[in-house]
gemmi code that builds the backbone of each chain (N, CA, C; Angstrom):
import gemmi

chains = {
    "A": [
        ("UNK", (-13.996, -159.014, 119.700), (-14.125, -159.586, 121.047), (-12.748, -159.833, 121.644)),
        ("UNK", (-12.670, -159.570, 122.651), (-11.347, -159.377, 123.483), (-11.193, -161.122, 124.413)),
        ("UNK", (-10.429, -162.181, 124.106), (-10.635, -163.118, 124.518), (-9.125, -163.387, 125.582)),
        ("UNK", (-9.521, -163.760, 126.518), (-8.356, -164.121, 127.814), (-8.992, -165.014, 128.135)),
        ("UNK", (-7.002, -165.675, 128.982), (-7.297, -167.199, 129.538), (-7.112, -166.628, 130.897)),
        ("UNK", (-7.691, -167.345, 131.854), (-7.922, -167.399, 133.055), (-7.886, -168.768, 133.802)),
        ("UNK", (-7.265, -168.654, 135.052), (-7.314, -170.036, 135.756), (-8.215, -169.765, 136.925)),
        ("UNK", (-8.014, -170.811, 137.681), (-9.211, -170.963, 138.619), (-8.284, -169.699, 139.715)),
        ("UNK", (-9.450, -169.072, 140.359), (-8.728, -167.674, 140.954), (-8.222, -166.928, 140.606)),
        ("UNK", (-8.037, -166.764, 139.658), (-8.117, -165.200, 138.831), (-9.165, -164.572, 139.073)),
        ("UNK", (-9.119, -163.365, 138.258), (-9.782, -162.624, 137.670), (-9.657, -161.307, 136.967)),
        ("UNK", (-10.941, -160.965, 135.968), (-10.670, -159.820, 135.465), (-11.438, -158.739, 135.658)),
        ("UNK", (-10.698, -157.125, 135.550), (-11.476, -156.243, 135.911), (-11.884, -155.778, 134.943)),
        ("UNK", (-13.449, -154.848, 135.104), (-13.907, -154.106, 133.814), (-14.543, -152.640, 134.801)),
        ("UNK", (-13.848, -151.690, 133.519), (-14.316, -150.591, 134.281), (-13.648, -150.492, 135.794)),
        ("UNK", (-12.322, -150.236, 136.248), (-11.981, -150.344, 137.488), (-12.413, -150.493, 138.754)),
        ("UNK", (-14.042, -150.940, 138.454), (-14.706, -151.402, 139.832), (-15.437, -152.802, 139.512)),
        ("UNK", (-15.664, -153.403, 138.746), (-16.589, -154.464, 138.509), (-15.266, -155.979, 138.534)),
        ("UNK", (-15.415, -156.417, 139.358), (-14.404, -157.831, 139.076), (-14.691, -159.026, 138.791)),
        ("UNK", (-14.915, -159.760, 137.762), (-15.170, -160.998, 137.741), (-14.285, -162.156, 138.008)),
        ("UNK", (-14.735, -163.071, 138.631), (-13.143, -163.906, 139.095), (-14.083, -165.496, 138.825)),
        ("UNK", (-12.934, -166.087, 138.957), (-13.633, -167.696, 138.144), (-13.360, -168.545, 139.444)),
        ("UNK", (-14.335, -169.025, 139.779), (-14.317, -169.212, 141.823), (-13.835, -171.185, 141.061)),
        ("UNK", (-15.008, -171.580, 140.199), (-14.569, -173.353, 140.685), (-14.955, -173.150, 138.710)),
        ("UNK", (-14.229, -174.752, 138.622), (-14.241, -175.374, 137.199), (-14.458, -177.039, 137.318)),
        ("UNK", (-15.686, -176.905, 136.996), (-15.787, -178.381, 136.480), (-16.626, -179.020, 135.081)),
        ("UNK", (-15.901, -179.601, 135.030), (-16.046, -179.839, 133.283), (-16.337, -179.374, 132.792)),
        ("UNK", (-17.777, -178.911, 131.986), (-17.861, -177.653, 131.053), (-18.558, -176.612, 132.044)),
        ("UNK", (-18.433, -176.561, 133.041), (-19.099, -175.417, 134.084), (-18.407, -174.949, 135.068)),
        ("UNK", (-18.438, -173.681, 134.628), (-17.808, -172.692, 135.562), (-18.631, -171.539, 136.562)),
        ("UNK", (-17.854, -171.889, 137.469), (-18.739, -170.624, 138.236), (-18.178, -169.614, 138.641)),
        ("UNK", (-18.302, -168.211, 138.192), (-18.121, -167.338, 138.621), (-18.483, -166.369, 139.434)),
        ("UNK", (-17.969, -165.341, 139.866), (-18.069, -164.311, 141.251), (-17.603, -163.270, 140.498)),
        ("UNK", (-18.993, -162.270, 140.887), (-19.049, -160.887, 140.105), (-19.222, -159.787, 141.486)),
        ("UNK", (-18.374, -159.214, 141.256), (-18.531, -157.718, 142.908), (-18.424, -156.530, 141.346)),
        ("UNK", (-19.562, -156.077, 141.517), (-19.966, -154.906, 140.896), (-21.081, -153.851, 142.252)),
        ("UNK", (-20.275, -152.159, 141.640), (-21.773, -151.816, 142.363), (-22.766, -151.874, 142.422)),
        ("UNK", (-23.997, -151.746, 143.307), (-25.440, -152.588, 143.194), (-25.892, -151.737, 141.806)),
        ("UNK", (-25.463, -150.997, 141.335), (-26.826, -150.185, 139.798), (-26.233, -151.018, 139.125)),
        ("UNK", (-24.909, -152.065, 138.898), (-24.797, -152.447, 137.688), (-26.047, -153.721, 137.228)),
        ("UNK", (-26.274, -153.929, 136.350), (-27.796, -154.820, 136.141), (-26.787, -156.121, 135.547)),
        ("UNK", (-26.364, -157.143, 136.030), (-25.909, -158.305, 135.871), (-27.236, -159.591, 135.527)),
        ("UNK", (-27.323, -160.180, 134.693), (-28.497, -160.934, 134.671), (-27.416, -162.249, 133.499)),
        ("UNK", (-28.530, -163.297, 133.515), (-27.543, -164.303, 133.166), (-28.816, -163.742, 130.849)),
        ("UNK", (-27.903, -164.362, 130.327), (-27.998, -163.602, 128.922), (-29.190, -164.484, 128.244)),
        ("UNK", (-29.376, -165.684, 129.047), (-30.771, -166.383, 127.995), (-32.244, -165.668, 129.074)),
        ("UNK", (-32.218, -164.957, 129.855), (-33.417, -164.397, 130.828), (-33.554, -163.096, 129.904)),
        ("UNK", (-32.155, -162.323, 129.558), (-32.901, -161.244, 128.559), (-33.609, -161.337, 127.393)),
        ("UNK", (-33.165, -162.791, 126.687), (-33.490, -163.112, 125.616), (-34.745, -163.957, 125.330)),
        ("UNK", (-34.755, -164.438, 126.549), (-36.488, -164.635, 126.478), (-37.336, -164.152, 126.868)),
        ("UNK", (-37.256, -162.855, 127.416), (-38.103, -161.557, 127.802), (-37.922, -160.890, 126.574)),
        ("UNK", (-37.056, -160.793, 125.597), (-37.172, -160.099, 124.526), (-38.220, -161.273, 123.611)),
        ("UNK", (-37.915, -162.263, 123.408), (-38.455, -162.684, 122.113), (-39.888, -162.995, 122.848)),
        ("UNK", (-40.430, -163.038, 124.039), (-41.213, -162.902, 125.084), (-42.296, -161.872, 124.469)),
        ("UNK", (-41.656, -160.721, 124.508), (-41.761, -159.402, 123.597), (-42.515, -158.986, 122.544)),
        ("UNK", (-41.803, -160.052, 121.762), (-41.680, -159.672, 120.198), (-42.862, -160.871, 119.981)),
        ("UNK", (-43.155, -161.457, 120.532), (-44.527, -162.324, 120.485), (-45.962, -162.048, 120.673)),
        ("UNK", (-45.457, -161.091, 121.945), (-46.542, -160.396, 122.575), (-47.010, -159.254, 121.595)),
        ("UNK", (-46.366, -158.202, 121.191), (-46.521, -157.139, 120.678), (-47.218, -157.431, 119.396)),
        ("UNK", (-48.143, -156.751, 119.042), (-48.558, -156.338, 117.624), (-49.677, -157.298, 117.627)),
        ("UNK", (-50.087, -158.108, 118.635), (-51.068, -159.365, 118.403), (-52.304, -158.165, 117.484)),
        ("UNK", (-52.866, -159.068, 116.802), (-54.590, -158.142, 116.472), (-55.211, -158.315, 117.745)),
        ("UNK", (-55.816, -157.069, 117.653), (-56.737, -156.506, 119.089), (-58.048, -156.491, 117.896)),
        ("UNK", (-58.545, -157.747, 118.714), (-59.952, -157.445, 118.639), (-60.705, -157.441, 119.769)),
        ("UNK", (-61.082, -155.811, 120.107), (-61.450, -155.823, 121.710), (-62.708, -156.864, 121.887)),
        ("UNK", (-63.678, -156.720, 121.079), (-64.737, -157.290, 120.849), (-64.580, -158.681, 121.155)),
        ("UNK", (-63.932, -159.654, 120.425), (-63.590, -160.844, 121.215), (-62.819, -161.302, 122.330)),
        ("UNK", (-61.886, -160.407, 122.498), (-61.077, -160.323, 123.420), (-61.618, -160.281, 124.965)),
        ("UNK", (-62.710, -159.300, 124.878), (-63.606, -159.378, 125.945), (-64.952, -160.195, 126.222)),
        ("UNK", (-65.309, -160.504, 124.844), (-66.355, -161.661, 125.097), (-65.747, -163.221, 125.450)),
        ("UNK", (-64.365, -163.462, 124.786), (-64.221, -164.729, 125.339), (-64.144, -164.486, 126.585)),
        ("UNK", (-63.439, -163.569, 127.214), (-62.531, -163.462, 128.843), (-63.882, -163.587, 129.721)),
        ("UNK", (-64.907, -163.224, 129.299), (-66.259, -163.285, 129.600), (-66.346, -165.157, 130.455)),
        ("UNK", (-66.141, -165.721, 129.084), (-66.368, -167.145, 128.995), (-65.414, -167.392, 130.011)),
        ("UNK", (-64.016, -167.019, 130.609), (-63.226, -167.935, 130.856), (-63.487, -167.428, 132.396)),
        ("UNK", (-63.073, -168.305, 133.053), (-62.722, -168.019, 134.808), (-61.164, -167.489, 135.121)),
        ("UNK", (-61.131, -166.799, 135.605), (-59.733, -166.730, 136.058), (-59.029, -167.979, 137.302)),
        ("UNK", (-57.871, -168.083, 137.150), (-57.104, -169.082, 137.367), (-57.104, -169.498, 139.015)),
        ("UNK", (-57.248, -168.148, 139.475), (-56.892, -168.199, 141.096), (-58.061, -167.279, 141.560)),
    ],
    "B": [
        ("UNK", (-51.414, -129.676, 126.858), (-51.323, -130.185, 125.616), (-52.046, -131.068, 124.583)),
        ("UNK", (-52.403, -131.416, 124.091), (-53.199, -132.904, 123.305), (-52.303, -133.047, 121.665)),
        ("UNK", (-51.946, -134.540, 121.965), (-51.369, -134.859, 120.582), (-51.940, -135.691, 119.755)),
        ("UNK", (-52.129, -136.107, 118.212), (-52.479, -137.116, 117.685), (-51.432, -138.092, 117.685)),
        ("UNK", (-52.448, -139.293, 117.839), (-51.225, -140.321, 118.030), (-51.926, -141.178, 116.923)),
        ("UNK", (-51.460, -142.251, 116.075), (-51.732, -143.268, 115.376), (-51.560, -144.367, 115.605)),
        ("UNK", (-52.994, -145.341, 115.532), (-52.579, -146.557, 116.015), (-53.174, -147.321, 114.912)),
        ("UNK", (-52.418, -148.982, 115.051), (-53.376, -149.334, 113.615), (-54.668, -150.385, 114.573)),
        ("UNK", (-54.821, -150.421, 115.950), (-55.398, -151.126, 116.612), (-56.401, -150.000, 117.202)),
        ("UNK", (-56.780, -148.959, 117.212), (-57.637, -148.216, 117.811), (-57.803, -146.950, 116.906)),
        ("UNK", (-56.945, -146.878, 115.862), (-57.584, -145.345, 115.213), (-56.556, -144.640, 115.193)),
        ("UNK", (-57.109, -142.902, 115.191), (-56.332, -142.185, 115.443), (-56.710, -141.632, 116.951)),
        ("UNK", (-55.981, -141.108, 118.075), (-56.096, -140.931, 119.213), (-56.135, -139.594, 120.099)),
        ("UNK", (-56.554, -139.217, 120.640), (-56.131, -137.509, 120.920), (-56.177, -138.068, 122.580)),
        ("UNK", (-54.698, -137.641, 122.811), (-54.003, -137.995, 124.235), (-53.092, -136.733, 124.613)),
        ("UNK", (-53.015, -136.202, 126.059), (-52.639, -135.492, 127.137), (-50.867, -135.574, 126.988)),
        ("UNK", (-50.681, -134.665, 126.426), (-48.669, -134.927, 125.846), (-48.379, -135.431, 127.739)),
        ("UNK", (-48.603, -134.946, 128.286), (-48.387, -135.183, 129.777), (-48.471, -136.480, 130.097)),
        ("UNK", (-49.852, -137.260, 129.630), (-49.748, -138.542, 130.002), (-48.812, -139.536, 129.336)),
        ("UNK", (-47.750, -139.541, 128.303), (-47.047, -140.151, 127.523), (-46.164, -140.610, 128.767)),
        ("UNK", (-45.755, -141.686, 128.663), (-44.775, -142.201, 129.634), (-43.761, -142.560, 128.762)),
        ("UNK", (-42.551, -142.112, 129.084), (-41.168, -142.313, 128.796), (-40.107, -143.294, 129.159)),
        ("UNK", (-40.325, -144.266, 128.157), (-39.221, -145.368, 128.538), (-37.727, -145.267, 127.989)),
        ("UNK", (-36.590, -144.914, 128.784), (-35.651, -144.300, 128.839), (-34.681, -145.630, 128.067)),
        ("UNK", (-35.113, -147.103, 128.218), (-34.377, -147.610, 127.781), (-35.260, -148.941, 126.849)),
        ("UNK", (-36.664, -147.977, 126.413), (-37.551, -149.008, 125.561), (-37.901, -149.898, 125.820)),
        ("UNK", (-38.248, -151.364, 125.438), (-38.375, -152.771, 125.299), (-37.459, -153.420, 125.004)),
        ("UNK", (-37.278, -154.185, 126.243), (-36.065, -155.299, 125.019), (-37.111, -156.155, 123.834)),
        ("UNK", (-36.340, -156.142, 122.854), (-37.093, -156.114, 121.347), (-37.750, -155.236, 120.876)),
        ("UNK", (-37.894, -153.942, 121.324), (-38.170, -152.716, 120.719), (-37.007, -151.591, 121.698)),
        ("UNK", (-35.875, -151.738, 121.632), (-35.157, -150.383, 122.484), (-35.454, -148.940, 121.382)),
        ("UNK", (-36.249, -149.216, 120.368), (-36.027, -148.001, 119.491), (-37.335, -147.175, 119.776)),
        ("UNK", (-38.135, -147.840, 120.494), (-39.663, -147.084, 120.921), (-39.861, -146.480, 122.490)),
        ("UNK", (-39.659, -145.670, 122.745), (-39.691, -145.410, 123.928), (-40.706, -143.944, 124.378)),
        ("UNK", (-41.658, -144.115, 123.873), (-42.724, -143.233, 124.058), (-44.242, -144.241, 123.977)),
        ("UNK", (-44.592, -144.235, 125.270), (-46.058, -145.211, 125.372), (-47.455, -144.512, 126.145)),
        ("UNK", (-47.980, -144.979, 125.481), (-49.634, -144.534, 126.476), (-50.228, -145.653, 126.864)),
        ("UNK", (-50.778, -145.557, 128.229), (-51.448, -146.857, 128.552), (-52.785, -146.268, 128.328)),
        ("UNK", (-53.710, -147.335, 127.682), (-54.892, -146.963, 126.924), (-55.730, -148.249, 127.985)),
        ("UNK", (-56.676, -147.409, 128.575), (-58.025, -148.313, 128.692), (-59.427, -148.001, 128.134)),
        ("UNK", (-59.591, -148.926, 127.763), (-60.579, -149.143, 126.799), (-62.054, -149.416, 127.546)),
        ("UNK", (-63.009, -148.823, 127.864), (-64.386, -149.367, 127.926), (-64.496, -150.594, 127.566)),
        ("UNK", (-65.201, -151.520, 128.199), (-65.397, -152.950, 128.055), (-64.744, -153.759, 127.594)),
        ("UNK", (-63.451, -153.258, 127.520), (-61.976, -154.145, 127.240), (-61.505, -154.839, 128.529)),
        ("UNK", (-62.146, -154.462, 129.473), (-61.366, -154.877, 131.229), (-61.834, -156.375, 131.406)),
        ("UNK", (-60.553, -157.119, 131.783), (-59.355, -156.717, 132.643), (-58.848, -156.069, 131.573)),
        ("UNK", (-58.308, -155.615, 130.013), (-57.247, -156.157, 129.830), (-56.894, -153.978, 129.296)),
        ("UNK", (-55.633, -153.643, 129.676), (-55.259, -152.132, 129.067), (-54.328, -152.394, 127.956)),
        ("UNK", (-53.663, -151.069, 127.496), (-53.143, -151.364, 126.662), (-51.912, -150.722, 126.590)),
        ("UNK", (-50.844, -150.650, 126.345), (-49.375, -150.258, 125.937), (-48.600, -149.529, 124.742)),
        ("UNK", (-49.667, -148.653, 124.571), (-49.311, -148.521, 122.871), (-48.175, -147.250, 122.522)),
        ("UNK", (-47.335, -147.906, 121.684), (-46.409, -146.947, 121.323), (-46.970, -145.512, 120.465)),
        ("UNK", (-46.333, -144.251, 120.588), (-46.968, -142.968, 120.230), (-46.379, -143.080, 118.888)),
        ("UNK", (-44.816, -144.142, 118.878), (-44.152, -143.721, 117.714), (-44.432, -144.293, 116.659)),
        ("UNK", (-44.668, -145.716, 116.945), (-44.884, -147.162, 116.045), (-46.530, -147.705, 116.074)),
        ("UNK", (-47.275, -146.518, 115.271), (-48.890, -147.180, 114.966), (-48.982, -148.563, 115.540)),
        ("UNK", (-47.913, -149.630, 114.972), (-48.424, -151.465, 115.270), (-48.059, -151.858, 116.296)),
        ("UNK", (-47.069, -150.770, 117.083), (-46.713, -151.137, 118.326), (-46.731, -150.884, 119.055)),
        ("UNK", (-48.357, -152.143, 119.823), (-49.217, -152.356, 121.102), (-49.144, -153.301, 121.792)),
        ("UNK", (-48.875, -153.421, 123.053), (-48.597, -154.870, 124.341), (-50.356, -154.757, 124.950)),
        ("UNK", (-50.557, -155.760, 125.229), (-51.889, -156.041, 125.794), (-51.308, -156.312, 127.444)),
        ("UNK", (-52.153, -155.935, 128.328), (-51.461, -156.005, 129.731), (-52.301, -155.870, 130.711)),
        ("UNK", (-52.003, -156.334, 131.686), (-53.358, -156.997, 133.158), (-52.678, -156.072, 133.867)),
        ("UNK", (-53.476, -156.130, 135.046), (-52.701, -155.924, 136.010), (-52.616, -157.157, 136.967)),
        ("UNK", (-51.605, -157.475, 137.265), (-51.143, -159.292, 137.540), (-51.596, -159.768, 138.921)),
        ("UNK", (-51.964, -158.457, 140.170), (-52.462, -158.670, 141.372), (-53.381, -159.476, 141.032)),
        ("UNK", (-54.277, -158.790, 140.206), (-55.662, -159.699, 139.692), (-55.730, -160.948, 139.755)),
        ("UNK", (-55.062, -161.141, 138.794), (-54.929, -162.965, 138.318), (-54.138, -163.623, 139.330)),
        ("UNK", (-52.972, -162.581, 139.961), (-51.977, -163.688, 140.397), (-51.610, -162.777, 141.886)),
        ("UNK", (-52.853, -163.273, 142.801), (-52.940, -162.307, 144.498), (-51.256, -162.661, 145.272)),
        ("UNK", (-50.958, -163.589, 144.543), (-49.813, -163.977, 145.353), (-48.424, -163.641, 144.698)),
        ("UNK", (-48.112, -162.752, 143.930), (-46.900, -162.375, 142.789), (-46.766, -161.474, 143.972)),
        ("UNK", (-44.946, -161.290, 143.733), (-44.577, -160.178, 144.498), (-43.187, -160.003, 144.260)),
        ("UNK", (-42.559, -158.932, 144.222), (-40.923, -159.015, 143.435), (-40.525, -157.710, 144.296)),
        ("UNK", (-39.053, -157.803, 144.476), (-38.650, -156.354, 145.224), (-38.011, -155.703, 144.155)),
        ("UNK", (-38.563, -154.140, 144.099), (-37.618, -153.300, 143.181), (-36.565, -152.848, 143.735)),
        ("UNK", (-35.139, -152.977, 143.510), (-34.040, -152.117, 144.459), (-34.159, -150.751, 144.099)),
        ("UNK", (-33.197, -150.446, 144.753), (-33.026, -148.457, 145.239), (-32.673, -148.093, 143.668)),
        ("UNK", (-31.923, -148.985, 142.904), (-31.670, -148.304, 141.902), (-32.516, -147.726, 140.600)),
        ("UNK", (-33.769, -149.074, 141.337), (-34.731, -148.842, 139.764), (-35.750, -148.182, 140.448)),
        ("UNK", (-35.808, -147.675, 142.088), (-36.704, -147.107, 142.301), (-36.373, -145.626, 141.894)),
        ("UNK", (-34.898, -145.571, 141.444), (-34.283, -144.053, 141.434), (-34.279, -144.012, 139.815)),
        ("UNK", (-34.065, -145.381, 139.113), (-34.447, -144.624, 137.923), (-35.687, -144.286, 137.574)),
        ("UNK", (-36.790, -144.900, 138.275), (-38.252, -144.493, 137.692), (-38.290, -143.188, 138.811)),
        ("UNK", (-37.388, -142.565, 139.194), (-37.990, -141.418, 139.993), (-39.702, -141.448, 141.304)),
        ("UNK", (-38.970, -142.912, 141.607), (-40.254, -143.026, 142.281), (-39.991, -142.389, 144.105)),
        ("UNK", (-41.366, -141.356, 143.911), (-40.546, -140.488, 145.573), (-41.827, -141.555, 146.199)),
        ("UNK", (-43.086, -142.069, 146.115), (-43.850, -142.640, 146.851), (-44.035, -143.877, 146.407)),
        ("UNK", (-44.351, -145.022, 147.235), (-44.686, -146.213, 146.346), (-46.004, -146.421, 145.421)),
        ("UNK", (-47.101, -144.909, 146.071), (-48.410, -145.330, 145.746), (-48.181, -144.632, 144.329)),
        ("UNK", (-47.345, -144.494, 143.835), (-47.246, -143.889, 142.157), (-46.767, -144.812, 141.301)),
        ("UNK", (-46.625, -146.491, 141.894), (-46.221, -147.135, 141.115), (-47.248, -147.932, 140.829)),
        ("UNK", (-47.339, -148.214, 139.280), (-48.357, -148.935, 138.491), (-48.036, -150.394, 138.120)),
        ("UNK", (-48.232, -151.227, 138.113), (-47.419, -152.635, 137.879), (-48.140, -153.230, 136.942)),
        ("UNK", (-48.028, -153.932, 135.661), (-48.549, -154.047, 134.539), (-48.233, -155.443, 134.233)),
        ("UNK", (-48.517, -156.635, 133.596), (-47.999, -157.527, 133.396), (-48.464, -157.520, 131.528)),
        ("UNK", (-47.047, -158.075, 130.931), (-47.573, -158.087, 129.237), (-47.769, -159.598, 129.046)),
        ("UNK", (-49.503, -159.044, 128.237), (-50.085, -160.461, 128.486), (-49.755, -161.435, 126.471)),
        ("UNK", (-49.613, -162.243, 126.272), (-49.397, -162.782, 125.002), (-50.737, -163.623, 124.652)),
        ("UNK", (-51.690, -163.150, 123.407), (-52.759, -164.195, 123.362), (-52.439, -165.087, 121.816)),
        ("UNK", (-51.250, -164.781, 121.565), (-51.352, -165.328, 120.316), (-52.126, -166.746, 119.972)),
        ("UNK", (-52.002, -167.495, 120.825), (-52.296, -168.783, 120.575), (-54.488, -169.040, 121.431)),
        ("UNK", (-54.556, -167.825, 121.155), (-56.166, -167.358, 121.405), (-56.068, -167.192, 123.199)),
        ("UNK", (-57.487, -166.411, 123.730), (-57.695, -165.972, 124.716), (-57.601, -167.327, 125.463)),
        ("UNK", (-57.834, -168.804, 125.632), (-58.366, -169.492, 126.421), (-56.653, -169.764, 126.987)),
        ("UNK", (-56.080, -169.157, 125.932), (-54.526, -170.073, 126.057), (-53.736, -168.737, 126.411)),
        ("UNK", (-54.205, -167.495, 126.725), (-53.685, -166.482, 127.199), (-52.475, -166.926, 128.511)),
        ("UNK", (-51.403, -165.552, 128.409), (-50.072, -165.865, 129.416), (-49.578, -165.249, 129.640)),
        ("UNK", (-49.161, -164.377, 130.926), (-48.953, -163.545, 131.264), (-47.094, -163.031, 131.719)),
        ("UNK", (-46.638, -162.319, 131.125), (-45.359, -162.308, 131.534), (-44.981, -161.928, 132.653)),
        ("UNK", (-44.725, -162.662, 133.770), (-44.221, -162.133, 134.917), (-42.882, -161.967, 135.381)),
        ("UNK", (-41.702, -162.592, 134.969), (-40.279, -162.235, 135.126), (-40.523, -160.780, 134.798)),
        ("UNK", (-40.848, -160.429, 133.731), (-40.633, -158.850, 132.731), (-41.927, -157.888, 133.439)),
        ("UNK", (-42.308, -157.781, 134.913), (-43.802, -156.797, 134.692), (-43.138, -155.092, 133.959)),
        ("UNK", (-43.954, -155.032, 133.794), (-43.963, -153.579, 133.122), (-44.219, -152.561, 134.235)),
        ("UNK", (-42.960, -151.452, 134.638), (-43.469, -151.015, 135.984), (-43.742, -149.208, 135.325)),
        ("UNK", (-44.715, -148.196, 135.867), (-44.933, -147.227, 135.349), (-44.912, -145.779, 136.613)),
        ("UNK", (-44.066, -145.543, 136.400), (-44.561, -144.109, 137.499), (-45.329, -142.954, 137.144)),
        ("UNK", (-46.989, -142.870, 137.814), (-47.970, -142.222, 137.286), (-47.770, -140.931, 137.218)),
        ("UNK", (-46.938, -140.516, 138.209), (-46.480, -139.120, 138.256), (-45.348, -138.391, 137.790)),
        ("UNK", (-43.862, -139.214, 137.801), (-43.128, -138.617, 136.952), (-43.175, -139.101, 135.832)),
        ("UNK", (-44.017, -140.081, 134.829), (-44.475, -140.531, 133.430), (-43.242, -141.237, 132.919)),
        ("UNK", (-42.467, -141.757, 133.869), (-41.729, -142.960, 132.763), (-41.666, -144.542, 133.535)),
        ("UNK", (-41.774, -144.815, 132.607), (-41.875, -146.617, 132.570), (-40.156, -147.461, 132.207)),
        ("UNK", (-40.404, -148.461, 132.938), (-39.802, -149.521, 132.218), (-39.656, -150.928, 132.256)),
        ("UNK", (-39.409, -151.954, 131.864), (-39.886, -153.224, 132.015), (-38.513, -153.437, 132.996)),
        ("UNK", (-39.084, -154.476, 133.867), (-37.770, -154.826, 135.004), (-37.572, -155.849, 135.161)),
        ("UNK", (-36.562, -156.999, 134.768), (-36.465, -158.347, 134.378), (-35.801, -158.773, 135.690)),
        ("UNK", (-36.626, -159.873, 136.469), (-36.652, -160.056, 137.643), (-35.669, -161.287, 137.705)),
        ("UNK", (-34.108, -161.226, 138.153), (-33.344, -162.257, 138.263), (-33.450, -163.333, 139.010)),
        ("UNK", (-34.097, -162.811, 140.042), (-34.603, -163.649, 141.039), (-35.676, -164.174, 141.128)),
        ("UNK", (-36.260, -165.531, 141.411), (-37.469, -165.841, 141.971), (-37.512, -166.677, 140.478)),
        ("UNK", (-39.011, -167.405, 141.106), (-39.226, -168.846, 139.577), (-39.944, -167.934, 138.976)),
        ("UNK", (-40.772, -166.822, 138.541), (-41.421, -166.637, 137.616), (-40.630, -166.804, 135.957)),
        ("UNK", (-41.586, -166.907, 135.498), (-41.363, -167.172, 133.932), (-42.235, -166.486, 133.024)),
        ("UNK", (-41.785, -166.371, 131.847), (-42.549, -165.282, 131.148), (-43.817, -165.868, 130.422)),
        ("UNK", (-44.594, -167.006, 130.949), (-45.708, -167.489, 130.389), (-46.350, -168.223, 132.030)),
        ("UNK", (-46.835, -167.466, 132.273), (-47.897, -167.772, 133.735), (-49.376, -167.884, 132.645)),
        ("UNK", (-50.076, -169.095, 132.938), (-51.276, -168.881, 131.897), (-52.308, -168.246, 133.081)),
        ("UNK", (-53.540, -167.400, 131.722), (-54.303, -166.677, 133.256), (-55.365, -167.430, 133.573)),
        ("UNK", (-56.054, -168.167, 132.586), (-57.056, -169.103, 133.047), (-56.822, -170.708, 133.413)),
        ("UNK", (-57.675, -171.209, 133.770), (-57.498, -172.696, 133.846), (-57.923, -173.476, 132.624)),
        ("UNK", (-56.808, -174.846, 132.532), (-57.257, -175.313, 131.107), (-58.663, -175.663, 131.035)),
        ("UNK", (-59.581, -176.092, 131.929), (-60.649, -176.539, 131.819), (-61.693, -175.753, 131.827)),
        ("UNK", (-62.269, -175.370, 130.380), (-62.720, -173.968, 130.082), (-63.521, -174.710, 130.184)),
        ("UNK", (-65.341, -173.941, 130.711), (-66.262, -174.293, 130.339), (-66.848, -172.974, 129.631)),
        ("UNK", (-67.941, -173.298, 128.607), (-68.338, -172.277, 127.621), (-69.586, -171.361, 128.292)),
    ],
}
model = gemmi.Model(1)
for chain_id, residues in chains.items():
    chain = gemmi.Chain(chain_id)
    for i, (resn, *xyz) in enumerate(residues, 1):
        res = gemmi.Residue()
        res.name, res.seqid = resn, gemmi.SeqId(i, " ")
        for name, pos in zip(("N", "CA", "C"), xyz):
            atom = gemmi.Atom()
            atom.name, atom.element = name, gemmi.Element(name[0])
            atom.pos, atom.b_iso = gemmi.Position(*pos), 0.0
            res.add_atom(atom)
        chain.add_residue(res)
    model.add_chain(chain)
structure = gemmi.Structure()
structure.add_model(model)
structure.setup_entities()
């Protein structure tokens, strides 16, 4: 891992078009400003990670169509 | 074409190589599977299915979320409309992966992550929505089940 210090107004480039710059600092929170082109997919890192383990919860359940459709039977939908 | 596919939730399968939809960049928590069939099942509805061609055990259970949820709505940008090769909107399929682990009454639907599918050029991929409050457990029924 490649680690740099940065002050408030800086910033660093990645890939000669993507710039991240460190706009304000206060106490343990920082906020930053990202100008990337629109395809780059920027997302904050605990939203991927709970769509993954999201995932990995979901997948492989036992399918039992048989109950699966007789309870849904029983239930009302929400809206 | 027709291929056998193996599942450990439905058998063995004989499916249309054509209909396989191609996920170019998998599941997050599965990026290594990227070949799926959406399977509907006779008297399984609402609910279809997601099943990998490669991984027999690996199947997503999935709504379609208009259903349950008339008021969901998310914008896809130009970029993911260009990676799913989508030339019309009416070729897009919108899927939500539903989780029942904790049984049907307590069923939940992932909506940050819908599962989006283009019927015509056959590839899929899940699109994690930065924006907006959804969360990946929308429940589909109300707690107050009656039997």
């Amino acid at each position: 891992m490649l680690v740099l210090t940065r002050k408030k107004g800086q910033s660093i480039i990645v890939l000669d078009n993507i710039e991240i710059s460190v706009l304000e600092i206060e106490g343990d929170t920082i906020k930053l400003g990202i100008s990337a082109p629109k395809e780059v997919s920027i997302m904050r890192k605990e939203l991927l990670s709970s769509v993954k383990e999201s995932n990995q919860e979901s997948a492989g359940q036992p399918i039992n169509a048989q109950i699966l459709s007789d309870d849904f039977k029983k239930l009302k939908k929400k809206y | 074409m027709e291929m056998k596919v193996q599942t450990s939730s439905f058998g063995e399968l004989e499916v249309q190589e054509e209909s396989v939809y191609f996920f170019s960049k998998g599941i997050p928590g599965f990026e290594h599977a990227r070949y799926y069939v959406s399977l509907e099942v006779n008297g399984h509805e609402p609910f279809t299915y997601l099943q990998s061609t490669e991984k027999p055990d690996l199947v997503f259970i999935m709504i379609d979320p208009f259903e349950f949820f008339p008021h969901y709505e998310f914008n896809l940008t130009n970029t993911i409309m260009n990676d799913l090769k989508v030339e019309q909107e009416k070729e897009i399929i919108v899927r939500a992966i539903v989780n029942t682990r904790n049984g049907i009454s307590e069923a939940t639907a992932n909506l940050i992550g819908p599962i989006i599918l283009n019927s015509e050029r056959r590839v899929g991929m899940q699109v994690i929505l930065a924006l907006g409050d959804y969360t990946t457990k929308h429940r589909l029924f109300t707690p107050d089940v009656k039997g």
